[in-house]
MDTraj code that builds the backbone (N, CA, C; nanometers):
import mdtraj as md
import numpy as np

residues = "UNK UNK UNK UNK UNK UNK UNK UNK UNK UNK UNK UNK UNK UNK UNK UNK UNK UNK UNK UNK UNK UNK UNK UNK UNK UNK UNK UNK UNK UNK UNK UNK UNK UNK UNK UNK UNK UNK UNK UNK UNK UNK UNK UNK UNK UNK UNK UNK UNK UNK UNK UNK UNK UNK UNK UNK UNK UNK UNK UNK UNK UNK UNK UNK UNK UNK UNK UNK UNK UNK UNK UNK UNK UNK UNK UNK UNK UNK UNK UNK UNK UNK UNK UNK UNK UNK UNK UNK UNK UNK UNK UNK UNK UNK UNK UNK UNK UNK UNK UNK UNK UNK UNK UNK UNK UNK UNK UNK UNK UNK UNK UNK UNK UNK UNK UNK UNK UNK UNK UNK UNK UNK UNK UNK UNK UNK UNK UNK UNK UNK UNK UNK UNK UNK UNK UNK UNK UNK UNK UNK UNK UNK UNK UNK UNK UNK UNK UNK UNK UNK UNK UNK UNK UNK UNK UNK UNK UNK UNK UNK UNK UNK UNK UNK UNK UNK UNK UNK UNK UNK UNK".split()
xyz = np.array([
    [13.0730, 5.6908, 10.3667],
    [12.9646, 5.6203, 10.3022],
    [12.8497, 5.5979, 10.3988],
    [12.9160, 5.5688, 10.4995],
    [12.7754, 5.5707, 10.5893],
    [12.7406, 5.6825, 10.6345],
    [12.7817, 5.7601, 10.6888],
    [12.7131, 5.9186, 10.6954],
    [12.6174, 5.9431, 10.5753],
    [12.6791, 5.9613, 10.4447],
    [12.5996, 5.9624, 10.3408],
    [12.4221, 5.9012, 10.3484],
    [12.4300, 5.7177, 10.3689],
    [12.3422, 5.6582, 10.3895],
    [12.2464, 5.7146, 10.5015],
    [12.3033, 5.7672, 10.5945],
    [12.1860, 5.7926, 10.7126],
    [12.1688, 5.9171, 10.7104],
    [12.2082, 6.0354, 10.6275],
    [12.1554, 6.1288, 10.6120],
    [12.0459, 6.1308, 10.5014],
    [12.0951, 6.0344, 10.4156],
    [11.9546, 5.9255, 10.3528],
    [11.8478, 5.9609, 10.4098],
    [11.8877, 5.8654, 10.5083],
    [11.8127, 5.7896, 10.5960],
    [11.6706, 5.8829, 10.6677],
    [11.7453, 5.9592, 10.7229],
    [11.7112, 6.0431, 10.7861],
    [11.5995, 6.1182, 10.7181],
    [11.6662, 6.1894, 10.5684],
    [11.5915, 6.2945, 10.4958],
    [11.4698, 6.2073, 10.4712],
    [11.5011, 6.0775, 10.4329],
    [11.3584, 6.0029, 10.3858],
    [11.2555, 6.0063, 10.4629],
    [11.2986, 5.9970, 10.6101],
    [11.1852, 5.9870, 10.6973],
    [11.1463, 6.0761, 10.7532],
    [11.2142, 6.1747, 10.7738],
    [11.1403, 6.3446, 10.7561],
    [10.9984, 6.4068, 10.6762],
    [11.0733, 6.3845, 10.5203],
    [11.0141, 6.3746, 10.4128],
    [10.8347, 6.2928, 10.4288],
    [10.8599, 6.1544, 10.4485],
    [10.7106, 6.0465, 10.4599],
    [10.6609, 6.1575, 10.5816],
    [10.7088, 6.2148, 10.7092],
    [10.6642, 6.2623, 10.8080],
    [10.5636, 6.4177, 10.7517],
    [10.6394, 6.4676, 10.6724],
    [10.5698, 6.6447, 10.6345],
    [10.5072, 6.5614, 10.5563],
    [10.4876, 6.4161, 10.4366],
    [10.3970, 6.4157, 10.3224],
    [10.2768, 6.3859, 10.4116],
    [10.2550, 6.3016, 10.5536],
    [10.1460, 6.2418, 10.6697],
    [10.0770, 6.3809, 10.6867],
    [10.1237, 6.4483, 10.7194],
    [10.1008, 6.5462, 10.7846],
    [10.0261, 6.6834, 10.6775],
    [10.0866, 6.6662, 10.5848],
    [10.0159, 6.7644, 10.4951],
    [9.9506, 6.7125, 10.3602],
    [9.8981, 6.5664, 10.3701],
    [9.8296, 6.5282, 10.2838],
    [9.7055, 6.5415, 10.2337],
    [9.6715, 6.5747, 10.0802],
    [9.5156, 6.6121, 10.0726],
    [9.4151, 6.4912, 10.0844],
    [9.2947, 6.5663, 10.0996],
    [9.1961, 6.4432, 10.1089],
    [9.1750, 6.4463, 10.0135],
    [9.1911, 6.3069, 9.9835],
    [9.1747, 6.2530, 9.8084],
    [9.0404, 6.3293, 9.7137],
    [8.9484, 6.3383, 9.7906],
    [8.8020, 6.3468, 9.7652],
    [8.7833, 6.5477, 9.7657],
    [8.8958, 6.6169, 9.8181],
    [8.9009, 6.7317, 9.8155],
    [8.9684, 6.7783, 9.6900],
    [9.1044, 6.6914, 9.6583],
    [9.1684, 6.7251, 9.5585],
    [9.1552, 6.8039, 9.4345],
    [9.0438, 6.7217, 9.3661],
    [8.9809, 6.7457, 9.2608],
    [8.9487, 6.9118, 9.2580],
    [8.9097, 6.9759, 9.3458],
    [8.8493, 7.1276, 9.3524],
    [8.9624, 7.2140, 9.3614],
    [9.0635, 7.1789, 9.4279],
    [9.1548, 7.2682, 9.4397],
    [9.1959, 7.3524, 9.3178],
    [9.2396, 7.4270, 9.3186],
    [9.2541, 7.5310, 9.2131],
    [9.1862, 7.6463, 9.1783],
    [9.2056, 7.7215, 9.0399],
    [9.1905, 7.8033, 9.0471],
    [9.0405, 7.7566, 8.8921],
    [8.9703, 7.8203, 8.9386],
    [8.7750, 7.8069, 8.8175],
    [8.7836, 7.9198, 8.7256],
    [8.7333, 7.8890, 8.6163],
    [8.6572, 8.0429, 8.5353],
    [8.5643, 8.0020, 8.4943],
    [8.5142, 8.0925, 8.4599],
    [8.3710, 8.1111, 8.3946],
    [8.3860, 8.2345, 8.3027],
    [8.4340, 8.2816, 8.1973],
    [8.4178, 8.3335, 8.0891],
    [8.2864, 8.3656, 8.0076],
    [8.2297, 8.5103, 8.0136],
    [8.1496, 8.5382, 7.9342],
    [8.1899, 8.7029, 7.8528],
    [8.2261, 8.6731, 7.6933],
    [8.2637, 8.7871, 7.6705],
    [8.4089, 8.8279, 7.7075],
    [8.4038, 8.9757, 7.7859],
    [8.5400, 9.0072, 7.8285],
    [8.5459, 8.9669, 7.9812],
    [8.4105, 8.9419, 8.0336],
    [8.3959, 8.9288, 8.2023],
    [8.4272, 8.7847, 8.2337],
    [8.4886, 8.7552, 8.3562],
    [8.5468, 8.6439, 8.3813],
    [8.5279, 8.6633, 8.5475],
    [8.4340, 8.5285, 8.5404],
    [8.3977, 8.5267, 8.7214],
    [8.5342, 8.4385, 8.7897],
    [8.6071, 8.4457, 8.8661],
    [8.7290, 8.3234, 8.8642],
    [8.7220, 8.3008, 9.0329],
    [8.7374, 8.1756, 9.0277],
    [8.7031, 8.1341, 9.1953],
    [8.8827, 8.0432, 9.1724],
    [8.9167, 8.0852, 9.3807],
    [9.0071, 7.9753, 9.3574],
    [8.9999, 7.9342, 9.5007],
    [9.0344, 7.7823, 9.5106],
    [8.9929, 7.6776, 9.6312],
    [9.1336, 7.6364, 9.6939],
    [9.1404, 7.6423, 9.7785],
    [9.2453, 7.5837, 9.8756],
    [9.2122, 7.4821, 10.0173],
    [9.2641, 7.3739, 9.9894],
    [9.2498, 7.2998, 10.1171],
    [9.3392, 7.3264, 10.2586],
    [9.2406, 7.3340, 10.3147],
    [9.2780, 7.4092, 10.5042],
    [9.2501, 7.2818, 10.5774],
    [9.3714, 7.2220, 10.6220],
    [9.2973, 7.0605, 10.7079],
    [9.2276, 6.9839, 10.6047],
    [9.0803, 6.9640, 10.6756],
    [8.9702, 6.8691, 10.5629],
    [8.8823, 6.9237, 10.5152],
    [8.8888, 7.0996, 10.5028],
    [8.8205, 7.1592, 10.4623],
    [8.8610, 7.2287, 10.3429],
    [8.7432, 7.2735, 10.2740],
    [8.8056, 7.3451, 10.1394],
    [8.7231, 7.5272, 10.1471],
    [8.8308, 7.6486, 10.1619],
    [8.7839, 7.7237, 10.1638],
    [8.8665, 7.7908, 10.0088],
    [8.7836, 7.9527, 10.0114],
    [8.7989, 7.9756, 9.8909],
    [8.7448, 8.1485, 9.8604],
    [8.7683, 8.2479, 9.7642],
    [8.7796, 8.3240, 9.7502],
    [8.7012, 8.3836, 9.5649],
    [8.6668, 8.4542, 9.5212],
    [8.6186, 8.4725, 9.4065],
    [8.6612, 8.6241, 9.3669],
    [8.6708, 8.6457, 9.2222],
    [8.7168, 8.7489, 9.1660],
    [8.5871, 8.7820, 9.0478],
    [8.5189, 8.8988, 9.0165],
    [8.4930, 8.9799, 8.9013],
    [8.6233, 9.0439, 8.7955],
    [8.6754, 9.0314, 8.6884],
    [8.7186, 9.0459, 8.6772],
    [8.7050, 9.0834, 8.4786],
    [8.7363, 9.2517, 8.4354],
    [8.7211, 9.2515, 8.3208],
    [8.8777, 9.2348, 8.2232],
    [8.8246, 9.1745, 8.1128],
    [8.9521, 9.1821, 8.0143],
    [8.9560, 9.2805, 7.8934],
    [9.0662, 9.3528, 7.8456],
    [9.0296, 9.4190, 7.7597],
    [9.1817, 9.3780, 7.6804],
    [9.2193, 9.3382, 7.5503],
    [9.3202, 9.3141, 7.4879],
    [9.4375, 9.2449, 7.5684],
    [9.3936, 9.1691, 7.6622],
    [9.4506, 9.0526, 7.7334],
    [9.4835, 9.1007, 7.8664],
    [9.4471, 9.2383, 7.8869],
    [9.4443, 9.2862, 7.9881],
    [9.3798, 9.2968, 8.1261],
    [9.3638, 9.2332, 8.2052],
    [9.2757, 9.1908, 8.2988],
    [9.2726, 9.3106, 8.4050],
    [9.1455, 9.3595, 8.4816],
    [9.1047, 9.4342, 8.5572],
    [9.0410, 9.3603, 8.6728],
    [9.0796, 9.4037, 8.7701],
    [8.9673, 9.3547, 8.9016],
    [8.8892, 9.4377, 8.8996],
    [8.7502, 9.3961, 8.8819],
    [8.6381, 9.4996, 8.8912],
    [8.5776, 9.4931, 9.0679],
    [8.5794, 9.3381, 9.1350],
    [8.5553, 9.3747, 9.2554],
    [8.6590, 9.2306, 9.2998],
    [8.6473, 9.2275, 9.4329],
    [8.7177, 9.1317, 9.4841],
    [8.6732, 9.0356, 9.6341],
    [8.6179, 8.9623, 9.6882],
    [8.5320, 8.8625, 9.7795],
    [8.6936, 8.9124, 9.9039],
    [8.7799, 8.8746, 9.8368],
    [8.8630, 8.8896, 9.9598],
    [8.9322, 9.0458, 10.0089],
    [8.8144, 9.1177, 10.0190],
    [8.9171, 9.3010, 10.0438],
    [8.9458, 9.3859, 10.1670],
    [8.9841, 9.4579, 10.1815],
    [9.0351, 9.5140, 10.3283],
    [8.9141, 9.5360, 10.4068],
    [8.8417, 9.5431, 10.4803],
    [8.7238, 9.5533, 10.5555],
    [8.7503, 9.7305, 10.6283],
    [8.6878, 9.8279, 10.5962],
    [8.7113, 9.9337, 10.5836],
    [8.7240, 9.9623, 10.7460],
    [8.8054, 10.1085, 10.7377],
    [8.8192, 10.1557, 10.8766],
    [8.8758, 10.0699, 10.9911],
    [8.9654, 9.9132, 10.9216],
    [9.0552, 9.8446, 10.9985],
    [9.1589, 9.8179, 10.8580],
    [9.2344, 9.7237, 10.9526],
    [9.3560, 9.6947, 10.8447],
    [9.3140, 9.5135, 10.8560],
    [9.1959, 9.4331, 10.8681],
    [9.1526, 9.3176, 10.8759],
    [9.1259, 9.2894, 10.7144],
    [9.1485, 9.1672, 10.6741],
    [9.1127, 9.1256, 10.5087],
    [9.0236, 9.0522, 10.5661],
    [8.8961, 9.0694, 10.4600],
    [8.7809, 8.9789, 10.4699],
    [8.8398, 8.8176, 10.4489],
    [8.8023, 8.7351, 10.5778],
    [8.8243, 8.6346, 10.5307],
    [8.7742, 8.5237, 10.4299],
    [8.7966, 8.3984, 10.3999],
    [8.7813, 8.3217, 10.2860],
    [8.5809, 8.3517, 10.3022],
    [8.5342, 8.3113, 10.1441],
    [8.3761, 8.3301, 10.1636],
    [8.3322, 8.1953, 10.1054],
    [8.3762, 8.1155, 10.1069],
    [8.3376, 7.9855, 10.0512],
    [8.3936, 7.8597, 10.1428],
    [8.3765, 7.7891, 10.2157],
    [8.3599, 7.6729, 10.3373],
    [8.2673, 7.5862, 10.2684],
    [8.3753, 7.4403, 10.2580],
    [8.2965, 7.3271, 10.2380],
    [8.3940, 7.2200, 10.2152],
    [8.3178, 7.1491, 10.1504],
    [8.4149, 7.0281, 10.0962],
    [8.3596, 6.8768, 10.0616],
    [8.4286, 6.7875, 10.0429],
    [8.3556, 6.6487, 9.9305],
    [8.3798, 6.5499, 9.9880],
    [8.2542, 6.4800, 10.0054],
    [8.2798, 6.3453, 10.0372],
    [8.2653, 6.2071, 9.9540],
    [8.3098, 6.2818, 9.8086],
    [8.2602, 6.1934, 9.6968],
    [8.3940, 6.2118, 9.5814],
    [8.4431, 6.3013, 9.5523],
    [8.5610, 6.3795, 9.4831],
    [8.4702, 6.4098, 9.3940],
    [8.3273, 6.4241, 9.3724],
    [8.2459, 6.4877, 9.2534],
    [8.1908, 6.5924, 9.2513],
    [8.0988, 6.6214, 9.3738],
    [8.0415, 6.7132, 9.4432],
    [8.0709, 6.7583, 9.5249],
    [8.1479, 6.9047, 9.5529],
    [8.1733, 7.0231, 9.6138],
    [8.0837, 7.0861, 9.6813],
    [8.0304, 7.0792, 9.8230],
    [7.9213, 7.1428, 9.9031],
    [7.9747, 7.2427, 9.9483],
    [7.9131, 7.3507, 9.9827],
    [7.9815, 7.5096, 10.0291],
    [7.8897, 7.5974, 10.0911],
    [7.9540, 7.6634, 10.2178],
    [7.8347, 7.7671, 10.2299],
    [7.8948, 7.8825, 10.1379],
    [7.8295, 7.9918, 10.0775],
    [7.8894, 8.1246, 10.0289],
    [7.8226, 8.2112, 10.0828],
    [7.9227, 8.3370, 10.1170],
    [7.9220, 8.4426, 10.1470],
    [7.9437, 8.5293, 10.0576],
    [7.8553, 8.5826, 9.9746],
    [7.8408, 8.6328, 9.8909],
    [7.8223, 8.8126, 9.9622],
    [7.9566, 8.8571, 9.8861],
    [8.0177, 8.9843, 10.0090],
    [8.0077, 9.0921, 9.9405],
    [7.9663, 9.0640, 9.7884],
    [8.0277, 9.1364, 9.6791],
    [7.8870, 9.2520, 9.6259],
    [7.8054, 9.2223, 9.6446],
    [7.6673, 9.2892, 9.6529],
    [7.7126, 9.4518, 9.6500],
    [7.6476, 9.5420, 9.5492],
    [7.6650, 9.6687, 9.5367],
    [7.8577, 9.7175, 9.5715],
    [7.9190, 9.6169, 9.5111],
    [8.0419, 9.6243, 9.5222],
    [8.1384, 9.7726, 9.4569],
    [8.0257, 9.8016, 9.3107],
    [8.0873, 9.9171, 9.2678],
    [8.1111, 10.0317, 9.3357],
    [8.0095, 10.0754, 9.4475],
    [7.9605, 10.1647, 9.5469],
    [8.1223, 10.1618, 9.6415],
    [8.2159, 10.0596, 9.6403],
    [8.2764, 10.0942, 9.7650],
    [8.2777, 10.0017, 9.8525],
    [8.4004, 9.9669, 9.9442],
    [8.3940, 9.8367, 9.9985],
    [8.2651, 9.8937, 10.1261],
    [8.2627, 10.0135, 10.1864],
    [8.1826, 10.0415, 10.2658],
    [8.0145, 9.9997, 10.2694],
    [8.0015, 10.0091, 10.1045],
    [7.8599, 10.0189, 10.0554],
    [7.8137, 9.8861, 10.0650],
    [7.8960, 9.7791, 10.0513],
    [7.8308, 9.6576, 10.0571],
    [7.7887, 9.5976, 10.1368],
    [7.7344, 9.4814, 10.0581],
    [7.6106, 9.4153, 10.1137],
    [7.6289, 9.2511, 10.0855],
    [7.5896, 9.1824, 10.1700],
    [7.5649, 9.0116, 10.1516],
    [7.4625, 8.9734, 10.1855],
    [7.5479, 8.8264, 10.1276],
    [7.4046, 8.7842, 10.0968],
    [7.4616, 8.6003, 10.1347],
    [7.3659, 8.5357, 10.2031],
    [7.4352, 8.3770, 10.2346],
    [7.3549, 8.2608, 10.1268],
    [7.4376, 8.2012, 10.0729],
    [7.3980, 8.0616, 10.0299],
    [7.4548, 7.9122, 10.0487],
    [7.3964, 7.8356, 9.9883],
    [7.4437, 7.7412, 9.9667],
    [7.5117, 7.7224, 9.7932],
    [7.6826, 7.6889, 9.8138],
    [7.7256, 7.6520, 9.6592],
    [7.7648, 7.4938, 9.6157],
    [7.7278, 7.4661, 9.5056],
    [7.7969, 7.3452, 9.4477],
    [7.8838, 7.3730, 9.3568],
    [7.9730, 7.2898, 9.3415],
    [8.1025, 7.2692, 9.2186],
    [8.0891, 7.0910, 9.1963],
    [8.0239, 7.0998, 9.0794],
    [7.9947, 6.9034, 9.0387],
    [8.1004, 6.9149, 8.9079],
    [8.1391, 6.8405, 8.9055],
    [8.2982, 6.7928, 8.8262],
    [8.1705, 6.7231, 8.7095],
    [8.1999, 6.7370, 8.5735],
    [8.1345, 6.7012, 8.4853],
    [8.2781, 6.5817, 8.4339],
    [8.1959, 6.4801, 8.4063],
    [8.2530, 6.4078, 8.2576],
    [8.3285, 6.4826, 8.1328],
    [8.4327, 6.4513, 8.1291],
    [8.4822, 6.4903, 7.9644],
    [8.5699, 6.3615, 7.9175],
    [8.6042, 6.4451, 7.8104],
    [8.6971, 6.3395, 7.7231],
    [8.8831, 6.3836, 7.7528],
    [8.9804, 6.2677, 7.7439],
    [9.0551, 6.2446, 7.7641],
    [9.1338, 6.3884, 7.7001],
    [9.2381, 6.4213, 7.7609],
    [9.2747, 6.5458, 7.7450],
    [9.2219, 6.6874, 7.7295],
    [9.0987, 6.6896, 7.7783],
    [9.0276, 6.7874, 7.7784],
    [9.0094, 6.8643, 7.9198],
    [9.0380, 7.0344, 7.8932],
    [8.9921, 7.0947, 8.0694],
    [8.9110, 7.0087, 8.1073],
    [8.9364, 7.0259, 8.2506],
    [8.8015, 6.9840, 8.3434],
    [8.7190, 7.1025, 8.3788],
    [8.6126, 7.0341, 8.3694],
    [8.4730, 7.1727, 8.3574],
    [8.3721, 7.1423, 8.4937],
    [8.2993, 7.1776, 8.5760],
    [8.2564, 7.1837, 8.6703],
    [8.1023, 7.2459, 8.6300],
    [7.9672, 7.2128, 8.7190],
    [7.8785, 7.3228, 8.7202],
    [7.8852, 7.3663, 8.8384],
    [7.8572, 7.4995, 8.8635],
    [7.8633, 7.5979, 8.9717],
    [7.7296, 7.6154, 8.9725],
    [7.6771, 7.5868, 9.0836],
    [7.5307, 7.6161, 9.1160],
    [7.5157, 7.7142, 9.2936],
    [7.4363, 7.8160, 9.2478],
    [7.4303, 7.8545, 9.3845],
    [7.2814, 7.8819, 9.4310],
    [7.1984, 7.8301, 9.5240],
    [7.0878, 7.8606, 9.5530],
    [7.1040, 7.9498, 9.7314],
    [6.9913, 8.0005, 9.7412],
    [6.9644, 8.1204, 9.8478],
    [6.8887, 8.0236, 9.9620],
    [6.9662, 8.0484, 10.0840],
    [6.9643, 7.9896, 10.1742],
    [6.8317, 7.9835, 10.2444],
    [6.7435, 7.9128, 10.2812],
    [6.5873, 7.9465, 10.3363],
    [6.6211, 7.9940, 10.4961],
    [6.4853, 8.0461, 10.5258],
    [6.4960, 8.1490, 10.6316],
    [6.3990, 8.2552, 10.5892],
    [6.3745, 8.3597, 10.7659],
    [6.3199, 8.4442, 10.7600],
    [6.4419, 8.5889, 10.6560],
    [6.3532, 8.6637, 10.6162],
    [6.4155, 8.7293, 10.5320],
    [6.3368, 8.8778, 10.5970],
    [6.4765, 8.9882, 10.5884],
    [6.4046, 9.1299, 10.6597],
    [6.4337, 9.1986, 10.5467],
    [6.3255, 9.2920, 10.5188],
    [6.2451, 9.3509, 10.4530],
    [6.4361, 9.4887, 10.3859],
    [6.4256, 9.4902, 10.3265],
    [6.5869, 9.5646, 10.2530],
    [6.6850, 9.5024, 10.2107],
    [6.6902, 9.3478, 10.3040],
    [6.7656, 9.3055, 10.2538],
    [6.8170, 9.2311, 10.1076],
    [6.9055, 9.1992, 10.0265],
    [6.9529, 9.1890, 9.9505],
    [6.8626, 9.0620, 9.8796],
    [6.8269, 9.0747, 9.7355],
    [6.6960, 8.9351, 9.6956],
    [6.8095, 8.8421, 9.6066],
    [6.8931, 8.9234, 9.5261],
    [7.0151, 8.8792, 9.4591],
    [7.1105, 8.7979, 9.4971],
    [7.1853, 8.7196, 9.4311],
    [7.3196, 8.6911, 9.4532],
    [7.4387, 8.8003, 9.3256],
    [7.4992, 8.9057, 9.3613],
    [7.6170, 8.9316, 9.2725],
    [7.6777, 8.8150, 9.1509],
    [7.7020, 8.6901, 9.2584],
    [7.7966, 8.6043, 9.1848],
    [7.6864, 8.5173, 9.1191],
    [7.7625, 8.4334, 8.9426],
    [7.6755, 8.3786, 8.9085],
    [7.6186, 8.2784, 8.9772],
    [7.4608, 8.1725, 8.9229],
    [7.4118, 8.1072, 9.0238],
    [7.3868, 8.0105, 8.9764],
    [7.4284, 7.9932, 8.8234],
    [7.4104, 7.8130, 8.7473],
    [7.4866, 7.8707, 8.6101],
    [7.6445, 7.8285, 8.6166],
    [7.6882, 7.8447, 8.5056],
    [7.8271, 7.7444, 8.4899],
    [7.8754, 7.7057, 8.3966],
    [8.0046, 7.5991, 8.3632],
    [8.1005, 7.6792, 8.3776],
    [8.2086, 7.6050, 8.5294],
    [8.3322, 7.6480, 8.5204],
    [8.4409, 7.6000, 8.4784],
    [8.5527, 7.6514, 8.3892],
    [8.7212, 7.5432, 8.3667],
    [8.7878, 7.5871, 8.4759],
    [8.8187, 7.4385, 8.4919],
    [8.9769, 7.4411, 8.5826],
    [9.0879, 7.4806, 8.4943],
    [9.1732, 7.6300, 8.5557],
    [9.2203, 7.6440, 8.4771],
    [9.3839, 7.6221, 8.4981],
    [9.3922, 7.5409, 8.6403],
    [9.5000, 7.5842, 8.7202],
    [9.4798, 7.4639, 8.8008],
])
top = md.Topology()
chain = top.add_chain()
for i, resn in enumerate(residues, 1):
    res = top.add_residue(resn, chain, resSeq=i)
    for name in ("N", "CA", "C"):
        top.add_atom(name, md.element.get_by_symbol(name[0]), res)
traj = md.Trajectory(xyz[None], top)
């Protein structure tokens, strides 16, 4: 019986030790997951993961056809002529649990061409958590504006990804 108890004992305080240690910031929480944005069969889908006190993150193009989903391009892909994966393109995080600040690396530019062919482009992103009603997705606006600075003459005027549209949490 007492062995029993202090292996209790033990597991409990292990346990409080990994929950200290790998706890989210309350104010990050909210973003985590996986976004859509649905238009038609095309579906922009972002998904957020907390790293420490930061929130990084990854985005998908993606077509549907009879429930069938296609990656048309992908933010996170092999970086050609190495075996390196592009890392995360979205860095930020909340000091409010409402508003989501981010830089983006918007990687995806002339993406059809080939991972070789592309092109970026840097901004600043938001994810603002909208109001709803009780049992209802949570919906977000995704806003992305173009970072100020000198700008050289070829480079990219676009963002690929959308730049003011409503996302569901779908996940």
């Amino acid at each position: 019986m007492k062995t029993t108890f202090y292996i209790l004992l033990i597991t409990l305080f292990f346990s409080c030790k990994v929950q200290q240690v790998y706890a989210q910031d309350p104010n990050n929480a909210p973003f985590v997951g996986t976004w859509e944005h649905q238009n038609g069969n095309d579906i922009f889908r972002v998904t957020i993961w907390e790293d420490g006190n930061d929130l990084k993150g990854d985005y998908w193009f993606i077509q549907t056809n009879n429930g069938v989903e296609t990656i048309i391009c992908a933010s996170n892909y092999i970086i050609p002529n190495s075996n390196t994966n592009y890392r995360h393109v979205i860095f930020g995080g909340s000091k409010d649990g409402i508003i989501m600040g981010a830089l983006l690396d918007d990687n995806s530019i002339n993406c059809q061409n080939g991972a070789a062919e592309r092109e970026r482009m840097s901004g600043n992103a938001s994810l603002t958590i909208q109001s709803g009603c009780l049992g209802c997705p949570i919906t977000a606006e995704w806003k992305v504006e173009r970072l100020r600075g000198i700008r050289i003459q070829g480079d990219p005027t676009e963002f690929s990804v959308p730049t003011d549209v409503i996302m569901t949490k779908v996940n």
